[in-house]
N, C-alpha and C positions, 0 to 999 in steps of 0.2 A: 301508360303515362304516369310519371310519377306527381309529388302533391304539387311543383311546378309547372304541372301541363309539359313535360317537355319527356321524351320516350328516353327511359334508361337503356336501350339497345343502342341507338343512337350516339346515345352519349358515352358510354361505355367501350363500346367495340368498332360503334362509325356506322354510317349510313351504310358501306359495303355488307353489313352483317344483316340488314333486313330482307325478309322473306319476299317475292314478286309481288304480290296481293297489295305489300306496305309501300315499296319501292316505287310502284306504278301510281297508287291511288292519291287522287282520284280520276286519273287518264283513264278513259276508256276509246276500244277502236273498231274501226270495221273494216273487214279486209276483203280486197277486191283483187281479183288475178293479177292484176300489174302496179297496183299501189295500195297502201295506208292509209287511211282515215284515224284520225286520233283528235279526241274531245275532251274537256273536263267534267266531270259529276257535279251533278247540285248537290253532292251529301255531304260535301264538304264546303265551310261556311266562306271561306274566301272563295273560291272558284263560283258561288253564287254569286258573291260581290263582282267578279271580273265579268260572268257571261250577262247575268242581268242588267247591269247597268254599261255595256257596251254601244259603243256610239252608230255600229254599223256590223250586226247580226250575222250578214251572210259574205266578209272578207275573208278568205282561206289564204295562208302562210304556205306557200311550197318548196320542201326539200328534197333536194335529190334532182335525179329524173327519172322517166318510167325505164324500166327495163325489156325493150322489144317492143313489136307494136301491141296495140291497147285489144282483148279479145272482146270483141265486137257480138260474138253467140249469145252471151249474155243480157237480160235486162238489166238497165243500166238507170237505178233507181234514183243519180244526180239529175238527171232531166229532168220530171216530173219536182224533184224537190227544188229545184230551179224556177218550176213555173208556182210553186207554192210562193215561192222567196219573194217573188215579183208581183202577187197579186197580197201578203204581205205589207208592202216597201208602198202600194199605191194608197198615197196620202190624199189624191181626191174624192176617198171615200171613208167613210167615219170609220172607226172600229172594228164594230158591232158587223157594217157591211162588208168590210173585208173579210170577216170570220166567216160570214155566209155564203161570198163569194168561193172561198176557197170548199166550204163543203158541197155548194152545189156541181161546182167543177169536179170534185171526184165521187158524189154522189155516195157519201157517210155527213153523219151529225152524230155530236152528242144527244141530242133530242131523242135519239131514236128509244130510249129510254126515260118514262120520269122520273123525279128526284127521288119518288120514293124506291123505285125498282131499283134505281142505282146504289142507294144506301144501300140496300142489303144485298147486293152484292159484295160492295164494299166491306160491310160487315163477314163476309164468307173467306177474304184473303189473311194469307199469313201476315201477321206481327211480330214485327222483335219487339215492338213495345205497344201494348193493349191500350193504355190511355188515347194512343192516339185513332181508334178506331170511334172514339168519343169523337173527335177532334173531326174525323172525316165526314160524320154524320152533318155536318153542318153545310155539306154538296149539297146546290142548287143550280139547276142548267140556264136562271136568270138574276145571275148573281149581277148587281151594280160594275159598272166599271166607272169609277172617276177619270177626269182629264190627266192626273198625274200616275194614275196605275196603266194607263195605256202602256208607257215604251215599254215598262217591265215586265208586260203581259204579253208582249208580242217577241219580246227576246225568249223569254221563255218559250212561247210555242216553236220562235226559230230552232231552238236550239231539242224542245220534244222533238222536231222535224225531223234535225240532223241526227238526231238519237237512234230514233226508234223506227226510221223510214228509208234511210239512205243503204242499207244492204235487202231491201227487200227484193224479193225471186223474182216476183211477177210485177204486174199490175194490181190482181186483188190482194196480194201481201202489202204493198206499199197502200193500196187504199185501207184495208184493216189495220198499218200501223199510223197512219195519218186520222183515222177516227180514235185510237189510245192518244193519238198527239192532242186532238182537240180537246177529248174528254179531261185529259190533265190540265190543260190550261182553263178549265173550269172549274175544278179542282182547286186550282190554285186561286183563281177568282174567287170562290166563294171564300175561301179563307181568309182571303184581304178584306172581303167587303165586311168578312165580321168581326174587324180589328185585331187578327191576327199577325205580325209581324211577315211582311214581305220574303225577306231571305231566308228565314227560319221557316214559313211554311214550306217554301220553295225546295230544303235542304231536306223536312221531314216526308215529303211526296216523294224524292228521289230516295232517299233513304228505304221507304214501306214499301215501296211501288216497283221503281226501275233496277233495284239492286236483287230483287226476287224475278226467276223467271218463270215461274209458275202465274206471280201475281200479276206481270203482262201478258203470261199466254193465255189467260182467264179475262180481261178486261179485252185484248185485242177479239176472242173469240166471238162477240158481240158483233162487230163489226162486220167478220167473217162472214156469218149470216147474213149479212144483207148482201153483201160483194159476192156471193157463191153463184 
């Protein structure tokens, strides 16, 4: 970028001349035998501003059609992310008990670890930038939620869902990526509750976390353990 924020490649030679990595980001996708899944990153500050504060979480835009019938041998990790969606979306019960509902359903917590075991975990993952290993240390599995960090809390776990859940193999893949989904939205709670900026924690979680795949195959492997 130059001292305008604005990429000299870009401007110089045209969007045509950016390498895939530049081109796509921050899309990411997940790919299934007869279609595409494609999502935005929280690492990048507007796609936080779009997924976060979206009016309705789990609307999918479909293009195309499938090619042939849909292979069926497969687990097909939309289902169960479906039944997440919905228990989710169910506003006659608080928060706090939606969140519960949904772990006792597939039988992972965050809890299954305390604040302190998890810090230093956390402490064990790679950084691209060390300050915020400070930053993470402030995780606590009973962090505050106020009335107005709700929707943003739950778009966010929608979309940890869609992330980190939706190509899993099995059942215990999908429940070890559904206990990283919860663990992050606590994660990000604890950030908020200690006046850290909403989208900007949101943006450095994806950033440290989801864009390393060491540093999910180390947090989901927690999980692992218990779903084995």
């Amino acid at each position: 970028l130059n001292k305008s924020g604005l990429c000299d490649i870009i401007c110089e030679l045209g969007d045509g001349a950016l390498c895939d990595i530049c081109h796509l980001h921050p899309r990411f996708s997940n790919f299934y035998d007869d279609f595409t899944e494609t999502g935005l990153g929280l690492c990048c500050e507007e796609a936080c501003r779009i997924v976060l504060f979206a009016e309705h979480f789990d609307e999918m835009i479909e293009l195309g059609e499938l090619d042939g019938a849909p292979y069926t041998d497969a687990f097909d990790a939309t289902v169960p992310r479906a039944r997440v969606y919905e228990m989710l979306k169910d506003k006659s019960l608080c928060y706090e008990d939606r969140l519960a509902r949904i772990s006792t359903a597939f039988g992972v917590d965050a809890g299954i670890k305390n604040d302190n075991a998890w810090c230093e975990l956390l402490c064990r993952l790679e950084y691209l930038h060390e300050e915020h290993i400070e930053l993470f240390m402030l995780y606590t599995g009973d962090a505050e939620v106020l009335p107005w960090q709700q929707p943003i809390l739950t778009n966010a776990l929608a979309y940890f869902v869609y992330r980190h859940c939706s190509d899993a193999a099995n059942e215990a893949d999908f429940a070890a990526s559904l206990g990283l989904a919860l663990f992050l939205e606590r994660l990000l709670a604890s950030l908020i509750a200690s006046g850290h900026d909403a989208l900007d924690a949101a943006r450095i979680i994806s950033e440290e976390i989801e864009y390393s795949e060491e540093n999910t195959d180390t947090l989901k492997s927690v999980f692992y353990e218990v779903t084995a």
